[in-house]
mmCIF file of the N, C-alpha and C atoms, coordinates in Angstrom:
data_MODEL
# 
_entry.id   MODEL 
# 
loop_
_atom_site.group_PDB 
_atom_site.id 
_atom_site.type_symbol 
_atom_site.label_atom_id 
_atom_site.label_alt_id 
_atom_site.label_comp_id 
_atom_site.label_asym_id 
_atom_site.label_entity_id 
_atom_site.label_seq_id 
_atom_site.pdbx_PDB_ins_code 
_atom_site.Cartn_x 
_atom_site.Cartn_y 
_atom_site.Cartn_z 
_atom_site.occupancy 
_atom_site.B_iso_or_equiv 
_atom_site.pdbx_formal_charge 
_atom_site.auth_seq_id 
_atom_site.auth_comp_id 
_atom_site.auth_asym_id 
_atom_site.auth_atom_id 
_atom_site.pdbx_PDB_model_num 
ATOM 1   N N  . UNK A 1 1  ? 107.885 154.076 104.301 1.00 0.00 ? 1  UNK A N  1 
ATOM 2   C CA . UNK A 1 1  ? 106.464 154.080 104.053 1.00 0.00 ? 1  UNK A CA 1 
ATOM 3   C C  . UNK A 1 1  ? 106.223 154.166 102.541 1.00 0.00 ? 1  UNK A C  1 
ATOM 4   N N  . UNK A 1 2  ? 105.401 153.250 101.686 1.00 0.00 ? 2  UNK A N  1 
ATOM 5   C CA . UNK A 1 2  ? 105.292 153.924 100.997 1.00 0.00 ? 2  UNK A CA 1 
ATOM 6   C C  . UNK A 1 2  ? 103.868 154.480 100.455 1.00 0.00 ? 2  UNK A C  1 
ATOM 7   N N  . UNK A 1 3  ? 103.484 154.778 98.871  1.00 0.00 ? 3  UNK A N  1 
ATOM 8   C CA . UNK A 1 3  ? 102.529 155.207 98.383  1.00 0.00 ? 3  UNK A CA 1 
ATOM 9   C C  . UNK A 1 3  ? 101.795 154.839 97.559  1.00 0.00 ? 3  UNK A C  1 
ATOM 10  N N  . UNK A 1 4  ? 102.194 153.506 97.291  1.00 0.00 ? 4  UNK A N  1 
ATOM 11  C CA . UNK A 1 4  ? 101.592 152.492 96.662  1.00 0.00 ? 4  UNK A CA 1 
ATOM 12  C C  . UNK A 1 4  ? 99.937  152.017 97.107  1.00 0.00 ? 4  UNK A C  1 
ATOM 13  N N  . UNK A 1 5  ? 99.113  151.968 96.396  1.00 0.00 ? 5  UNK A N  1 
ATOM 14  C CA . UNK A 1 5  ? 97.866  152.030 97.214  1.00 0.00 ? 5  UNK A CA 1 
ATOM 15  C C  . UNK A 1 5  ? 97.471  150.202 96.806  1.00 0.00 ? 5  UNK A C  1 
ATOM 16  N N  . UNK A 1 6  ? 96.959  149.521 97.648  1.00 0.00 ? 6  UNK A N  1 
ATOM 17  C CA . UNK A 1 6  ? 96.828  148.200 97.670  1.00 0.00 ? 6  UNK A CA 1 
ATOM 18  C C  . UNK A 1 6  ? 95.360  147.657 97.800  1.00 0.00 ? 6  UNK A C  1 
ATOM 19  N N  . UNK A 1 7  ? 94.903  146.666 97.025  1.00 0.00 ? 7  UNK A N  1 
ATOM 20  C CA . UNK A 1 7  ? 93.599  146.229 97.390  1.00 0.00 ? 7  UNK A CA 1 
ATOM 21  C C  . UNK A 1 7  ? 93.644  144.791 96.956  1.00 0.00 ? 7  UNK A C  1 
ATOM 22  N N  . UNK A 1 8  ? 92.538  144.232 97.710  1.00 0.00 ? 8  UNK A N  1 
ATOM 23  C CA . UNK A 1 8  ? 92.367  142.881 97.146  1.00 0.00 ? 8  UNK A CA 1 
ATOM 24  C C  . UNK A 1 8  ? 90.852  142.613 97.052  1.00 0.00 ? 8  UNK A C  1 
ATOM 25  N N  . UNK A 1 9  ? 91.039  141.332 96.169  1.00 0.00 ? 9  UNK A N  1 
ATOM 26  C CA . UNK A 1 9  ? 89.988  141.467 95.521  1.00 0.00 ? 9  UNK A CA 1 
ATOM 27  C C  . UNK A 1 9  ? 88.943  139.583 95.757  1.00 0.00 ? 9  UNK A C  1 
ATOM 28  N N  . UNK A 1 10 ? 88.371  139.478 96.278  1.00 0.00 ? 10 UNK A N  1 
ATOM 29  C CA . UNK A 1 10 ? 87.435  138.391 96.593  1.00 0.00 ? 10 UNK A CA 1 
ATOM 30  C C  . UNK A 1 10 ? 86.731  137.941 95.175  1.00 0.00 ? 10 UNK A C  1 
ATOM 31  N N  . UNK A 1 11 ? 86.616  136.827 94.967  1.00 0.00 ? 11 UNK A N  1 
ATOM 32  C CA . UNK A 1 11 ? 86.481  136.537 93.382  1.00 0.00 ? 11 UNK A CA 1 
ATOM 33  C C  . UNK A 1 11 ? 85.498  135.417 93.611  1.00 0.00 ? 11 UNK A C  1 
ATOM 34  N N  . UNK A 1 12 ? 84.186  134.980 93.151  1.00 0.00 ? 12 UNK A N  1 
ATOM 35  C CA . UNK A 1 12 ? 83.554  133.794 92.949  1.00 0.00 ? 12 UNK A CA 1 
ATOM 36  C C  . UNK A 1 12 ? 83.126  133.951 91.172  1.00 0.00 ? 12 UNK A C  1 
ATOM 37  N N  . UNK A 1 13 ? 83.132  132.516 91.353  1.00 0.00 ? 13 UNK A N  1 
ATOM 38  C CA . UNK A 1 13 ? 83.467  132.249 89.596  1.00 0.00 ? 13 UNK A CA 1 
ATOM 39  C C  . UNK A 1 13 ? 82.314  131.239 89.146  1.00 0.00 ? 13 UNK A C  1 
ATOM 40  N N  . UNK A 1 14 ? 81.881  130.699 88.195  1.00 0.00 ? 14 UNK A N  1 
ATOM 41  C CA . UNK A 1 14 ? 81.583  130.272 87.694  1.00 0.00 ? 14 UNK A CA 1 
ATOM 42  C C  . UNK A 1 14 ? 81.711  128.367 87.477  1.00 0.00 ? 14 UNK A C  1 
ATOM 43  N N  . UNK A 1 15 ? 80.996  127.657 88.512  1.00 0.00 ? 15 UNK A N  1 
ATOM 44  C CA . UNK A 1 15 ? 81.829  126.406 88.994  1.00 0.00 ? 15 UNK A CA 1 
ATOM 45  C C  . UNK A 1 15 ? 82.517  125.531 87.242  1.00 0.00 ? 15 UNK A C  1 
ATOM 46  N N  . UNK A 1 16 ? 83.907  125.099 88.037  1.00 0.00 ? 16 UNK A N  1 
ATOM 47  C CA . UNK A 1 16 ? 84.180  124.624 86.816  1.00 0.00 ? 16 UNK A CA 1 
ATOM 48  C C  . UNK A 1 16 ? 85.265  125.279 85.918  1.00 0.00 ? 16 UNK A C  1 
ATOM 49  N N  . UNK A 1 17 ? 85.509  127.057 86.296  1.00 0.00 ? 17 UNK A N  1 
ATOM 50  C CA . UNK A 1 17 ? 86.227  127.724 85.665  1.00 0.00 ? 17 UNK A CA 1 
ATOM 51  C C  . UNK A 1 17 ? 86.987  128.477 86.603  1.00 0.00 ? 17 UNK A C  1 
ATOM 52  N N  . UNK A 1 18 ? 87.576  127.850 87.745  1.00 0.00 ? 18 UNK A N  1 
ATOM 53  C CA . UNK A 1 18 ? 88.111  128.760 88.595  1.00 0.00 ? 18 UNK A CA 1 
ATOM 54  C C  . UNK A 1 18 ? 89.972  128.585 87.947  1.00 0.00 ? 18 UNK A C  1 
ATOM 55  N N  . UNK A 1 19 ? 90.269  127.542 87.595  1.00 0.00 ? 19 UNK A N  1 
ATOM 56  C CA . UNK A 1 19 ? 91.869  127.753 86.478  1.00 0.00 ? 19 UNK A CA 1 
ATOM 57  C C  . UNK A 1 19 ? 91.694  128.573 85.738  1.00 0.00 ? 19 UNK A C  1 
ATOM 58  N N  . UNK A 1 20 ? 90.587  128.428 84.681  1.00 0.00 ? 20 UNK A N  1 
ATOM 59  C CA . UNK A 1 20 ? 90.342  129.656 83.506  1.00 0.00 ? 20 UNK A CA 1 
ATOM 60  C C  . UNK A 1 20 ? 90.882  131.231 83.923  1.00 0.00 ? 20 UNK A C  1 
ATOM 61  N N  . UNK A 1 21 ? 90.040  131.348 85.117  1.00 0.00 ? 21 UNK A N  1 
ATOM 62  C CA . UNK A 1 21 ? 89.828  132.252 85.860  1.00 0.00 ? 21 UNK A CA 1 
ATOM 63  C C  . UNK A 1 21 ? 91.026  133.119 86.226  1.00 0.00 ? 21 UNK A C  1 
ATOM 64  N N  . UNK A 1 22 ? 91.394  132.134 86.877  1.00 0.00 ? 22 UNK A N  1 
ATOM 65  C CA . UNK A 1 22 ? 93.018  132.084 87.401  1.00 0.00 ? 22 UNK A CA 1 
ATOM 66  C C  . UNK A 1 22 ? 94.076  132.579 86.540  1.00 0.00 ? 22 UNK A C  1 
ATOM 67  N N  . UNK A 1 23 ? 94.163  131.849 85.694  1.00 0.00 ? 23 UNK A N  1 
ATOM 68  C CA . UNK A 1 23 ? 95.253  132.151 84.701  1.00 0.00 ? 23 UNK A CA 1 
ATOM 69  C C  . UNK A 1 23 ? 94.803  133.698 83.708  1.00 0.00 ? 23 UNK A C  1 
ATOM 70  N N  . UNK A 1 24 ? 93.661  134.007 83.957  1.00 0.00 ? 24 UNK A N  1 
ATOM 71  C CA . UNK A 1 24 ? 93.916  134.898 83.284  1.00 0.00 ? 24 UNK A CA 1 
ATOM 72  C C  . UNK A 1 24 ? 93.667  135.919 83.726  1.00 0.00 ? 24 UNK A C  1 
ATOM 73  N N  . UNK A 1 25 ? 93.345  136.234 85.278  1.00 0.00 ? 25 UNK A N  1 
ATOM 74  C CA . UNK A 1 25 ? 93.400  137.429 86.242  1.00 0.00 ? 25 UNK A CA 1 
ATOM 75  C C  . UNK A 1 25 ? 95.284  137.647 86.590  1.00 0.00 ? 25 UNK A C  1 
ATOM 76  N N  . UNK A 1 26 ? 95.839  136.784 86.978  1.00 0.00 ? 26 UNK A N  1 
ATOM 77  C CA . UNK A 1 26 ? 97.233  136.933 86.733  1.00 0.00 ? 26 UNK A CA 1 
ATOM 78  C C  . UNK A 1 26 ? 97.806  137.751 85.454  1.00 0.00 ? 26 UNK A C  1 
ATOM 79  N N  . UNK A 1 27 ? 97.224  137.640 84.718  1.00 0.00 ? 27 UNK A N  1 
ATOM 80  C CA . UNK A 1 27 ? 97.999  138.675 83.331  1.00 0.00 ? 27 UNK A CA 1 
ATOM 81  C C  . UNK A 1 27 ? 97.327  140.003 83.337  1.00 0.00 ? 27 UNK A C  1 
ATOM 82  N N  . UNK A 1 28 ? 96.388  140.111 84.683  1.00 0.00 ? 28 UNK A N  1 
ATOM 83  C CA . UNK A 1 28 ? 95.622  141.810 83.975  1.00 0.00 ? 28 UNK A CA 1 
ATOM 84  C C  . UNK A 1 28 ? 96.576  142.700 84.799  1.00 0.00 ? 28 UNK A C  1 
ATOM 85  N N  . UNK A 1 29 ? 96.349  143.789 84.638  1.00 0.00 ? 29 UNK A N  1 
ATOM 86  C CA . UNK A 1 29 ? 97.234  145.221 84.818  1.00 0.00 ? 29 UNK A CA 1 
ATOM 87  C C  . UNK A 1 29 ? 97.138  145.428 86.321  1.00 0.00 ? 29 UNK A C  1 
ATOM 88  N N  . UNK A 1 30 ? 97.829  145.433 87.416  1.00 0.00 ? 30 UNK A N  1 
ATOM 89  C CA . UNK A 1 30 ? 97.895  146.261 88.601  1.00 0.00 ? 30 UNK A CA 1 
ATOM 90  C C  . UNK A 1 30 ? 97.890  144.534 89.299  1.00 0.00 ? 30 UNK A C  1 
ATOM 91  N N  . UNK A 1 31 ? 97.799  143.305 88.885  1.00 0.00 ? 31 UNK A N  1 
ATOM 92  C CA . UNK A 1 31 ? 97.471  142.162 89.628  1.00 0.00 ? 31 UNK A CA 1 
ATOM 93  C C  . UNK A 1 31 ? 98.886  141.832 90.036  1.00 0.00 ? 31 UNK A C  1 
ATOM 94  N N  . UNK A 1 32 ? 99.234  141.781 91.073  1.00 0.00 ? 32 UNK A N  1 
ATOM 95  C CA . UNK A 1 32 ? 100.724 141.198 91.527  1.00 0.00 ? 32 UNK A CA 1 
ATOM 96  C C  . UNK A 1 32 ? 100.696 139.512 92.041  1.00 0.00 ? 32 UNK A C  1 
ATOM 97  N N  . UNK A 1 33 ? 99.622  139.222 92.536  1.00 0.00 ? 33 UNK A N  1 
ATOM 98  C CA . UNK A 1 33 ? 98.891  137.886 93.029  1.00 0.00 ? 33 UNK A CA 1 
ATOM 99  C C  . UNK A 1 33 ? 97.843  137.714 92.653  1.00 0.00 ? 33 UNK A C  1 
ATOM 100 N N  . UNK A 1 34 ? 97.411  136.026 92.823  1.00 0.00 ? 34 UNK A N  1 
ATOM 101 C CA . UNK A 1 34 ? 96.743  135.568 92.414  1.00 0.00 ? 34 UNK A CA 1 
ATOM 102 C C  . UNK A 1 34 ? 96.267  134.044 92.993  1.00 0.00 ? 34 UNK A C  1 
ATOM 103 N N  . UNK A 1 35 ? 95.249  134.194 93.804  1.00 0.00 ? 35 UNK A N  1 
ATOM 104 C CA . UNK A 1 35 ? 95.554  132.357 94.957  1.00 0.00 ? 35 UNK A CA 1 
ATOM 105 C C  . UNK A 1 35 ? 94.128  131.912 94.511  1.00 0.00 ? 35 UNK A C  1 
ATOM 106 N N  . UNK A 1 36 ? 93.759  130.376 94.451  1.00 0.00 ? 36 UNK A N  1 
ATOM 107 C CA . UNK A 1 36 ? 92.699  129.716 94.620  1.00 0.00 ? 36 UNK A CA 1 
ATOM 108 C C  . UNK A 1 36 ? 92.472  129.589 95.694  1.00 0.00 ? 36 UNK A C  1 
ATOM 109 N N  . UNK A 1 37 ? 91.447  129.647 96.216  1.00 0.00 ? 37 UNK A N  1 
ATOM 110 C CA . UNK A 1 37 ? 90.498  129.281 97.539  1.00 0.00 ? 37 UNK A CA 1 
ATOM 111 C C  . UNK A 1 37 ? 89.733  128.488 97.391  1.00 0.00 ? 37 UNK A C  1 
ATOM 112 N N  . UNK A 1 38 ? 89.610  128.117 98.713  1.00 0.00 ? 38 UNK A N  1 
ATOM 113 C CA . UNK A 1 38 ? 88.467  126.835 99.179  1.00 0.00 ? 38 UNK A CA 1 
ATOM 114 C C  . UNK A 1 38 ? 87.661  127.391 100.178 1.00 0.00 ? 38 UNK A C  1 
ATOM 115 N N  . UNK A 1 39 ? 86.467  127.619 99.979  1.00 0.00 ? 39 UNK A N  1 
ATOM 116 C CA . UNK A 1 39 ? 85.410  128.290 100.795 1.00 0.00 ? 39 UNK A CA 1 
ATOM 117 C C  . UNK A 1 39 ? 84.473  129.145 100.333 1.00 0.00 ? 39 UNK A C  1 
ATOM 118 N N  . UNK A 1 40 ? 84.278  130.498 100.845 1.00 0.00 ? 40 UNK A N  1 
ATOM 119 C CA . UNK A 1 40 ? 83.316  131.060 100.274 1.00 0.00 ? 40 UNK A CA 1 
ATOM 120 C C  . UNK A 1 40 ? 83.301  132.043 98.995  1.00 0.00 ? 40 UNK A C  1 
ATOM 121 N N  . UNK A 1 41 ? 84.416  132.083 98.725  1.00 0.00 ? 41 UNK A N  1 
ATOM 122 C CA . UNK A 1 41 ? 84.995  132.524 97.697  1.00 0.00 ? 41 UNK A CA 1 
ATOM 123 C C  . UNK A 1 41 ? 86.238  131.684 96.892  1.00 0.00 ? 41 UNK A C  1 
ATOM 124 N N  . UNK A 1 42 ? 86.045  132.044 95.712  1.00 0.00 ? 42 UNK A N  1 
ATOM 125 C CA . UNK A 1 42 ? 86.704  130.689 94.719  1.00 0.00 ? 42 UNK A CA 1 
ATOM 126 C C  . UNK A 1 42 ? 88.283  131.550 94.660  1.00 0.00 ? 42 UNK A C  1 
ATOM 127 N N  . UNK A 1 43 ? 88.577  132.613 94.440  1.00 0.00 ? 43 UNK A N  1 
ATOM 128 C CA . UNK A 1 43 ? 89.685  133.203 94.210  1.00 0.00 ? 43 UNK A CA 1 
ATOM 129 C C  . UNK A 1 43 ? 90.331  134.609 94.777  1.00 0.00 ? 43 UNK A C  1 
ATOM 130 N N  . UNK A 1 44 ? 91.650  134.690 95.545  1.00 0.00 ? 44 UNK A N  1 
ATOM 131 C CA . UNK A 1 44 ? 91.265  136.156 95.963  1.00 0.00 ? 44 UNK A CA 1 
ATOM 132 C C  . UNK A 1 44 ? 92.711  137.058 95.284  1.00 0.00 ? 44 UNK A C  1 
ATOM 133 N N  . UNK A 1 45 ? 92.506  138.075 94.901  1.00 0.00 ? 45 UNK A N  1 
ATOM 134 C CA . UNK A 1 45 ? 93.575  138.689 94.118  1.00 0.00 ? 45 UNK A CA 1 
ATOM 135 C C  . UNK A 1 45 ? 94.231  140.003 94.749  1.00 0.00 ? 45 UNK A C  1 
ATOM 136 N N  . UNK A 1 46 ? 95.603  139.894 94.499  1.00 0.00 ? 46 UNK A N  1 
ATOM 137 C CA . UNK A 1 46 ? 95.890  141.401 95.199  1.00 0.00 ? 46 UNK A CA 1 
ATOM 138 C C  . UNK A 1 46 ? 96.763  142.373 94.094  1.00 0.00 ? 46 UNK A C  1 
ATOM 139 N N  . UNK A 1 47 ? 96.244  143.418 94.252  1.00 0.00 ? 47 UNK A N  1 
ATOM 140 C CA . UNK A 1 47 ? 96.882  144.687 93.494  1.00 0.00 ? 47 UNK A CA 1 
ATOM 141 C C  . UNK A 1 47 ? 97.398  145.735 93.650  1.00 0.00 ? 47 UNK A C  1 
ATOM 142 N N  . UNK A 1 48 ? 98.322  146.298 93.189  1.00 0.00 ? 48 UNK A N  1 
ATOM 143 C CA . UNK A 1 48 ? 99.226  147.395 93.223  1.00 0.00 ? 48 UNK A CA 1 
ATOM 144 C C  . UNK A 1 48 ? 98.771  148.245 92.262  1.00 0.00 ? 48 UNK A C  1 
ATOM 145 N N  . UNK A 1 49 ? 98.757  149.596 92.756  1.00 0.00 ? 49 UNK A N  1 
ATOM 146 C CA . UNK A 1 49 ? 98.672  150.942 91.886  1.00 0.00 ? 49 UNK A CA 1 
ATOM 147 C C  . UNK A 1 49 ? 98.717  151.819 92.744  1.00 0.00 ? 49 UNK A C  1 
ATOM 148 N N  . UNK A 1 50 ? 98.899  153.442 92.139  1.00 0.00 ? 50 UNK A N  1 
ATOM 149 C CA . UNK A 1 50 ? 99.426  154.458 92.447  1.00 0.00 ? 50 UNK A CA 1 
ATOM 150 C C  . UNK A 1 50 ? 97.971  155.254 93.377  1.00 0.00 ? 50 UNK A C  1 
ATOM 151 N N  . UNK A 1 51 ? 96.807  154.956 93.456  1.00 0.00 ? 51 UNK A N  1 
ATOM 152 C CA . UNK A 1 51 ? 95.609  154.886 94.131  1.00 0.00 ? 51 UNK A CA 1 
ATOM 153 C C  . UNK A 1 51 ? 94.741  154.073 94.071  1.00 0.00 ? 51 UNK A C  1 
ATOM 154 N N  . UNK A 1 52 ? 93.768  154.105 94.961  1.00 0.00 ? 52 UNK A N  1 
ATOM 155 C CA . UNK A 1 52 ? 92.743  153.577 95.197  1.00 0.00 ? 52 UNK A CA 1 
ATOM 156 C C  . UNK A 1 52 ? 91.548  153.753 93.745  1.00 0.00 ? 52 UNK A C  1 
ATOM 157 N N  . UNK A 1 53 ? 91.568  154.870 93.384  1.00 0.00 ? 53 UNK A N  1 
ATOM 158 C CA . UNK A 1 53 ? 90.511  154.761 92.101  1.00 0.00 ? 53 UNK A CA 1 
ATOM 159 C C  . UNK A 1 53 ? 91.243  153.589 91.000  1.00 0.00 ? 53 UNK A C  1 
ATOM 160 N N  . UNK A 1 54 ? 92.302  153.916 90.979  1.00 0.00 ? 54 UNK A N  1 
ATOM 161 C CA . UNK A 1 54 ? 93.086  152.673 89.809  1.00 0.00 ? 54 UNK A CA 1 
ATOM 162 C C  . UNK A 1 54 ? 92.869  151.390 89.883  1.00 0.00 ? 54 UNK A C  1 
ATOM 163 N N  . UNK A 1 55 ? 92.640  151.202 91.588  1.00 0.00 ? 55 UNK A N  1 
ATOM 164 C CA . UNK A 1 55 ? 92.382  149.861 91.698  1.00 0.00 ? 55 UNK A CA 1 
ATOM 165 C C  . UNK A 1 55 ? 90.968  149.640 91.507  1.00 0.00 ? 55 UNK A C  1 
ATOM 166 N N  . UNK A 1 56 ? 90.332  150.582 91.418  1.00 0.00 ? 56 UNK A N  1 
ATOM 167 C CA . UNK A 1 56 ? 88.363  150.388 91.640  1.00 0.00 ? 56 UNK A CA 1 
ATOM 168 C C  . UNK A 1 56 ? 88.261  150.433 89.998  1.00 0.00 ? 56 UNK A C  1 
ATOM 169 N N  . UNK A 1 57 ? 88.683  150.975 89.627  1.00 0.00 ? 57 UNK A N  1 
ATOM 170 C CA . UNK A 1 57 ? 88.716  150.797 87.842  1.00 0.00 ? 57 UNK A CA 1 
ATOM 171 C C  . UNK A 1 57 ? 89.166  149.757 87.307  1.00 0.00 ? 57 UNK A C  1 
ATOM 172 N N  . UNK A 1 58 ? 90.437  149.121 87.944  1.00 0.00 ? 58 UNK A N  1 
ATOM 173 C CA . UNK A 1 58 ? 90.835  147.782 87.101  1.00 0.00 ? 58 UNK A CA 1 
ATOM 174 C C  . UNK A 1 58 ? 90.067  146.547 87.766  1.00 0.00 ? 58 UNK A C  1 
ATOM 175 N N  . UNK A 1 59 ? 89.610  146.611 89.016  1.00 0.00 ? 59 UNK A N  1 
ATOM 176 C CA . UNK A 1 59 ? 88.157  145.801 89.356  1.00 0.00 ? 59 UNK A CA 1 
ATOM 177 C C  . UNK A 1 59 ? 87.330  146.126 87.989  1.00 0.00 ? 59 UNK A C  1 
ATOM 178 N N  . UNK A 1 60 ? 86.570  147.204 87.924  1.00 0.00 ? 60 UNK A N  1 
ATOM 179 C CA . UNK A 1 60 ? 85.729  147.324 87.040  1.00 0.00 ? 60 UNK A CA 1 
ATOM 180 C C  . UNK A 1 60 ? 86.062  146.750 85.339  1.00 0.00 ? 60 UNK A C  1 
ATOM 181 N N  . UNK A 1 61 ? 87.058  147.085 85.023  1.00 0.00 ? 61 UNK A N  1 
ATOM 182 C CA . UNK A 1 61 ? 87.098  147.183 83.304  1.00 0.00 ? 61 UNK A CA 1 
ATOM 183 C C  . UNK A 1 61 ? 88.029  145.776 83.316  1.00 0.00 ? 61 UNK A C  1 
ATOM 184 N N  . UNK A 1 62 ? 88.557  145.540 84.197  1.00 0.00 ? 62 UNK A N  1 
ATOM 185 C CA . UNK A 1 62 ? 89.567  144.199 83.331  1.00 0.00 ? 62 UNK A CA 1 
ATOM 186 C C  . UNK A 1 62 ? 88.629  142.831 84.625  1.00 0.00 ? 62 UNK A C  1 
ATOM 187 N N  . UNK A 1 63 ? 88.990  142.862 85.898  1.00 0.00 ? 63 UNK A N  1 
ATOM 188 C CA . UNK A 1 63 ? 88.635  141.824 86.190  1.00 0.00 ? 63 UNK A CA 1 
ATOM 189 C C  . UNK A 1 63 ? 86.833  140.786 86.074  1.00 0.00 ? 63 UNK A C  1 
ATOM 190 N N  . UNK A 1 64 ? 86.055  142.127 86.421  1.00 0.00 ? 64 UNK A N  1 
ATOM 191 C CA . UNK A 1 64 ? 84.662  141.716 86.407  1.00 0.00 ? 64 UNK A CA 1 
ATOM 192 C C  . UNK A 1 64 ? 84.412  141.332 84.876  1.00 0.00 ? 64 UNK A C  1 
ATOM 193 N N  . UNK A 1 65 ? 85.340  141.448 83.969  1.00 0.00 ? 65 UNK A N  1 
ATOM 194 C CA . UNK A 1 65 ? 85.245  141.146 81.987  1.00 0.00 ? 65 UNK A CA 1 
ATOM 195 C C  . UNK A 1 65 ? 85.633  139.940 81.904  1.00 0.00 ? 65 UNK A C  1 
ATOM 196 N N  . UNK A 1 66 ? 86.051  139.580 82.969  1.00 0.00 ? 66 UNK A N  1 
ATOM 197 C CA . UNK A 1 66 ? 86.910  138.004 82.488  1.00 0.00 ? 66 UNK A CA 1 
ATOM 198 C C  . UNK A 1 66 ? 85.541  137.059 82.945  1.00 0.00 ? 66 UNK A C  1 
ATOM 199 N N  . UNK A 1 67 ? 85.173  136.113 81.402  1.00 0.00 ? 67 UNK A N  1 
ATOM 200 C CA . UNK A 1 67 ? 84.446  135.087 81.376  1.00 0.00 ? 67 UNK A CA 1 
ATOM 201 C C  . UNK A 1 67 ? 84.637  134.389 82.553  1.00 0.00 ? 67 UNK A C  1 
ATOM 202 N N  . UNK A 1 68 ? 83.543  134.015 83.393  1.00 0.00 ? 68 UNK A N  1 
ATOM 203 C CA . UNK A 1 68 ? 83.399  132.968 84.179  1.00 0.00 ? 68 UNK A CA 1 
ATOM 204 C C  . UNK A 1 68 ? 83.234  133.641 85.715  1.00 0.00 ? 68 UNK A C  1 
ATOM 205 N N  . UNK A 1 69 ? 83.749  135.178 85.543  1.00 0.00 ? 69 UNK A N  1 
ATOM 206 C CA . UNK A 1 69 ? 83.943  135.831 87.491  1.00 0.00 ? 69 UNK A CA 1 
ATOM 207 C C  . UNK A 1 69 ? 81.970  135.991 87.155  1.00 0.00 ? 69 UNK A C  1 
ATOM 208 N N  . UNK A 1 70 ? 81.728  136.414 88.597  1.00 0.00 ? 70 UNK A N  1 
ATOM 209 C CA . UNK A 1 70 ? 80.125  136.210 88.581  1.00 0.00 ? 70 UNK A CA 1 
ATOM 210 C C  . UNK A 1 70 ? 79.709  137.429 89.484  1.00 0.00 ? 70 UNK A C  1 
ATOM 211 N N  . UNK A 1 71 ? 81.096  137.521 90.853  1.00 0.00 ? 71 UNK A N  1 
ATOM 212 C CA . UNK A 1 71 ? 80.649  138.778 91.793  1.00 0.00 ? 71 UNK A CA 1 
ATOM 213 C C  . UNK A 1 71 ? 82.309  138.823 92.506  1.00 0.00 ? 71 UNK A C  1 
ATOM 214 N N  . UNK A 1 72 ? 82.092  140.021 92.968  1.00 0.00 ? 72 UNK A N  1 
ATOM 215 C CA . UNK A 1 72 ? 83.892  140.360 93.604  1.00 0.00 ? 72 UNK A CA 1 
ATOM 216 C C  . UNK A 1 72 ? 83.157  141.335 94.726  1.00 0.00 ? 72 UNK A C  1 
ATOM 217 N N  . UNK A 1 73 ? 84.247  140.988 95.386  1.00 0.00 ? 73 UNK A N  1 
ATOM 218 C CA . UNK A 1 73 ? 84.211  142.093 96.142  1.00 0.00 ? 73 UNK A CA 1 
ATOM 219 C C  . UNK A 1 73 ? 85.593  142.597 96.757  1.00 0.00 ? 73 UNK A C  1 
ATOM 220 N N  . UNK A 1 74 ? 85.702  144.133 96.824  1.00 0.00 ? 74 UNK A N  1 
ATOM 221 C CA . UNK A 1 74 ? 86.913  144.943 96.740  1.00 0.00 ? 74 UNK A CA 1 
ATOM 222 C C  . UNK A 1 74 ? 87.568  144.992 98.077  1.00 0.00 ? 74 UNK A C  1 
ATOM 223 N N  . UNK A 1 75 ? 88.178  144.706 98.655  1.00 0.00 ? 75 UNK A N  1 
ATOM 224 C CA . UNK A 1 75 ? 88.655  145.252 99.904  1.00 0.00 ? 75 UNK A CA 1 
ATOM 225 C C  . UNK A 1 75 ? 90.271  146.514 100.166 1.00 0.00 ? 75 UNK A C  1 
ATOM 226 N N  . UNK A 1 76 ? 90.539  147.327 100.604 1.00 0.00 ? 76 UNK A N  1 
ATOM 227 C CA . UNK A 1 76 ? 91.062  148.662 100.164 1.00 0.00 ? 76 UNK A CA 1 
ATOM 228 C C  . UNK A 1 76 ? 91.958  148.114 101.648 1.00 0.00 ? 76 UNK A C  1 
ATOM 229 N N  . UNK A 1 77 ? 93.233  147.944 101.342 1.00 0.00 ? 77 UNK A N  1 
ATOM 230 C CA . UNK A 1 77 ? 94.388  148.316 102.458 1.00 0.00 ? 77 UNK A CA 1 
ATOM 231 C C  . UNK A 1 77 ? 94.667  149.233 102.825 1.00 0.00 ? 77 UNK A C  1 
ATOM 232 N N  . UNK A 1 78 ? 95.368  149.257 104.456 1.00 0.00 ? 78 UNK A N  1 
ATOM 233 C CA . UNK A 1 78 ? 95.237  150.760 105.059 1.00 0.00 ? 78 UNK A CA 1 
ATOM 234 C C  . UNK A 1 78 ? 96.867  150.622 105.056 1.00 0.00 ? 78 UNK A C  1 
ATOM 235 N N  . UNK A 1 79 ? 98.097  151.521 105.036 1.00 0.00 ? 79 UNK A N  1 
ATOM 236 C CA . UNK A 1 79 ? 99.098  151.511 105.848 1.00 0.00 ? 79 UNK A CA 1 
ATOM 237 C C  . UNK A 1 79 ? 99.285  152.189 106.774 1.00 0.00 ? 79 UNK A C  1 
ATOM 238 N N  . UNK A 1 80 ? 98.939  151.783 107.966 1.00 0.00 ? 80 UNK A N  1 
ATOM 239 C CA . UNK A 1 80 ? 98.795  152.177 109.212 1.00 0.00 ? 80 UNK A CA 1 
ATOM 240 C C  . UNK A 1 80 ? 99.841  152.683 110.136 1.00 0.00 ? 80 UNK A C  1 
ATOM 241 N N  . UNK A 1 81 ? 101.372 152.672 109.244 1.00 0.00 ? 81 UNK A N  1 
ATOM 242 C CA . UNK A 1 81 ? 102.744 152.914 110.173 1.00 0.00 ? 81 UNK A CA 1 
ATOM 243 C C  . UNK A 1 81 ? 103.084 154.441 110.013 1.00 0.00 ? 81 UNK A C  1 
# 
């Protein structure tokens, strides 16, 4: 089991800048992934850290800063075993 706390992150962007986007949510802190989507959301990201506030903070200060994101939304993994 471990203690790694996990979230992902729903990303719509700015039409036109979803590579921009892309390439540079991949280099922020706690991001392990990084996929383009087709649908209702342009990008969805997943992260690793030692809690759940770490991940609600690096939503806040690094991803929602990157030119072109517009709205996110957080979703918080459970490990259920």
């Amino acid at each position: 089991m471990s203690d790694m706390a996990i979230g992902y992150v729903l990303i719509n962007v700015q039409p036109g800048t979803e590579q921009q986007v892309h390439r540079e949510v991949k280099t922020l802190p706690h991001v392990t992934d990084a996929t383009v989507l087709f649908g209702d959301h342009d990008l969805i990201v997943k992260l690793e850290a030692d809690d759940l506030a770490t991940i609600a903070k690096a939503v806040v200060e690094h991803i929602r800063a990157v030119e072109g994101v517009v709205d996110t939304k957080t979703l918080a993994g459970a490990d259920l075993d």
